[in-house]
Structures are given as structure tokens and as C-alpha cells.
N, C-alpha and C positions, 0 to 999 in steps of 0.2 A: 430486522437485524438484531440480533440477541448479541449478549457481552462477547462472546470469543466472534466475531463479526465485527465489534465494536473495535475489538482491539488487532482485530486483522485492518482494518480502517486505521487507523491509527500507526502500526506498522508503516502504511505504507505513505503517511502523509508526513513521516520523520522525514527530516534531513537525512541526505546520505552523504552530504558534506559540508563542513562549514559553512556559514552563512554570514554576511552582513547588512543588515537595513537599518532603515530608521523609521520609528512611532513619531509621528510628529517634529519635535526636535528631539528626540532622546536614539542615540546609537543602542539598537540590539545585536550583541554577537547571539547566533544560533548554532549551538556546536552538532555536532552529528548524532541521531538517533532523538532530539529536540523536535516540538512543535512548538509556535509560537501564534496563539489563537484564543478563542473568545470560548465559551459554552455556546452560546447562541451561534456563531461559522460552524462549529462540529455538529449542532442541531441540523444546521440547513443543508450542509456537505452529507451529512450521514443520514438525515431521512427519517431522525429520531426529535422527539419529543425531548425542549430543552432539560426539563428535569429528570428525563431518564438519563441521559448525557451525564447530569451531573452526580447520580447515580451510579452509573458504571463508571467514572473515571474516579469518585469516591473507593468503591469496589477495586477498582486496579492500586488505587493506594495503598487501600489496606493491605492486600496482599503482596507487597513490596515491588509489584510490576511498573510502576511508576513514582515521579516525583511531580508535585507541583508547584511553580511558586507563578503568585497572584498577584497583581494591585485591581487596578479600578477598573484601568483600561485591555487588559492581555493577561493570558495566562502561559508561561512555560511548561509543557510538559516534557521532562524528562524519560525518556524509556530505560529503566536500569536495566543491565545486559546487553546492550544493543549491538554490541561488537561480536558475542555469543548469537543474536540471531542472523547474523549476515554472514556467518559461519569465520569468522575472525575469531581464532583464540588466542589467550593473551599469551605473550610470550615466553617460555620457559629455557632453562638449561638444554642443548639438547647434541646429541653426537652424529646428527643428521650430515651424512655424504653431499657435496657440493650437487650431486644428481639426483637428489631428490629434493636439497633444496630448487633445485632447477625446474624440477618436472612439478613439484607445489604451488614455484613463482605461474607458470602455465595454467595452471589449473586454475588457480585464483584467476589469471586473467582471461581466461575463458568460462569463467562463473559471471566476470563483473563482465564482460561482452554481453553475457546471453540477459541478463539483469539491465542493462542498457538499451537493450532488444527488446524486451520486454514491458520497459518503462514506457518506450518509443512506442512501441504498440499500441499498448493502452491507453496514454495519450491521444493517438490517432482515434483511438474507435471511440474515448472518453465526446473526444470531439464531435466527431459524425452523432455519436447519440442525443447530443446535443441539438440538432438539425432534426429530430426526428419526434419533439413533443415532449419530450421527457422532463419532467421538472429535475429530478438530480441525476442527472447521467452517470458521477462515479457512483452511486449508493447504488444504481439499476447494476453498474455490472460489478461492486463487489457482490451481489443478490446471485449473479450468476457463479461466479466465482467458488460461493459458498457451493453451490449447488451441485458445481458440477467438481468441486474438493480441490479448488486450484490448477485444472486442468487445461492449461493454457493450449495448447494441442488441437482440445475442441475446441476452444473458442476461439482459433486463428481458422481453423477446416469453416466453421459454421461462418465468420466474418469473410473469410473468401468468398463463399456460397453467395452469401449477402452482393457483394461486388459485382459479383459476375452475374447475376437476376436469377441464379439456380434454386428457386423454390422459395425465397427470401424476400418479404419486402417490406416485413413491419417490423419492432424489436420485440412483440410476442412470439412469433417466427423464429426469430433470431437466438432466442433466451431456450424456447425446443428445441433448435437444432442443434445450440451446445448440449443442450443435456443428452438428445440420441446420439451425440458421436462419443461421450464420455461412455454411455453406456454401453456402447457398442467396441469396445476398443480391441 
């Protein structure tokens, strides 16, 4: 997993909503577009080496794509933009007709449905790959992901295949068969 990997990983381990827990005794709020994590959880979740971690999230600072704030125990990272990446702009002056504000409100909720569907999915197969020997199961299928350029499409067609015994029965299998339906589109 190379940096735009890294930070496709990270993408999707933010919050997409407010958060509350607790470290110990100390209350964390986690606001949206926030992780709240260690260097070594992002080593083991992501499948990278901890000093390359600390390396590219070094790297993501510098180039303003994030914020970090440290103690001993946790680290915050903030994703600056992150309302620009969930296609949220901020809000402007605007002479927008009540019908398009309408048909916008739709749209939006049929973006965060399919994103729901989505999460839902991944979830489910994050799981099953679990079941299946894999030491990091999300790291195996952001690998896919990359691969096949986010093409969730093939990877629902080739996870069906999987379900159903159609040619499918290991996650090398599984990781081919996304890539010939990507290819094949």
C-alpha cells in the first residue's frame, strides 16, 4: 500500500459522524472527518510497517492534507477538507429555486443511501474475509480496491460469484475475479 493507498485507508477510517468515547477516564469527542488512533492500530489495520505510517502521515502533514495532535497514549488525526471529500460544499449566497433545492436534498440522500450500502457491504465481506486466514482483511481488500480503481461493481459481481460456489473459493480467487469484471466492463 503506497501513500495515496495510505491515505485512501484513512479516508475511510474517519468518522462520518460525530463521536463520543472514553480513553480510560478522559472523554474523547471525535468530530467528523477525525481518527482517533495509535501509529502502531494504523500499522496493523493497514499492513504497513510502523515507521512507514509514521512517514506518510508525517508526509500528509506536510502537505496540508492533515492535522495531528499527540499525547503518549492517542493520536487525533484530523482530515482538513473533509466535507469537500464527501462532496459537502460549504455553503454559499445562492438564488437556487426551491426545485432544485429539492431535487439537491434527493440527490444528497441518495449519495449518503448508496454510501450506507456501501459501508454495509464492506463491512459484511471485511468480515467474511476474516473467516478466510487473512491476517488484515481491510488492508486485503483496500489492495483490491486499489486495483480494481474503486470499482465496487466488480467487487459486489465477484463477492456474489464467491456466495453462490460460481468458480470462487479462496480470496486469491476472489481478488482475480474483481479484477476480470473491472476489466471486462
Amino acid at each position: 500500500m503506497e501513500r495515496f493507498g495510505f491515505w485512501t485507508f484513512l479516508l475511510i477510517l474517519a468518522n462520518h459522524a460525530p463521536q463520543e468515547f472514553y480513553f480510560g477516564q478522559q472523554k474523547i469527542i471525535c468530530k467528523r472527518g477525525q481518527i482517533v488512533t495509535g501509529r502502531e492500530s494504523l500499522a496493523s489495520q493497514s499492513g504497513l510497517h510502523p515507521s512507514k505510517v509514521q512517514r506518510f502521515l508525517t508526509l500528509l502533514e506536510k502537505d496540508g492534507q492533515i492535522e495531528q495532535q499527540m499525547n503518549s497514549k492517542y493520536r487525533i488525526i484530523t482530515l482538513k477538507n473533509w466535507d469537500a471529500y464527501q462532496g459537502i460544499e460549504p455553503q454559499v449566497n445562492s438564488t437556487r429555486t426551491a426545485g432544485e433545492h429539492k431535487q439537491e436534498c434527493k440527490n444528497d440522500k441518495n449519495v449518503r443511501k448508496q454510501e450506507t450500502n456501501d459501508s454495509e457491504f464492506e463491512n459484511e465481506l471485511i468480515k467474511f474475509l476474516g473467516t478466510q486466514q487473512i491476517e488484515n482483511p481491510r488492508a486485503y481488500l483496500l489492495r483490491i480496491k486499489q486495483e480494481v480503481k474503486n470499482d465496487n461493481e466488480a467487487i459486489r459481481k465477484a463477492w456474489k460469484d464467491w456466495q453462490r460456489g460460481n468458480g470462487i473459493s479462496s480470496p486469491g480467487q476472489f481478488f482475480s475475479r474483481c479484477i476480470h469484471y473491472h476489466k471486462h466492463k
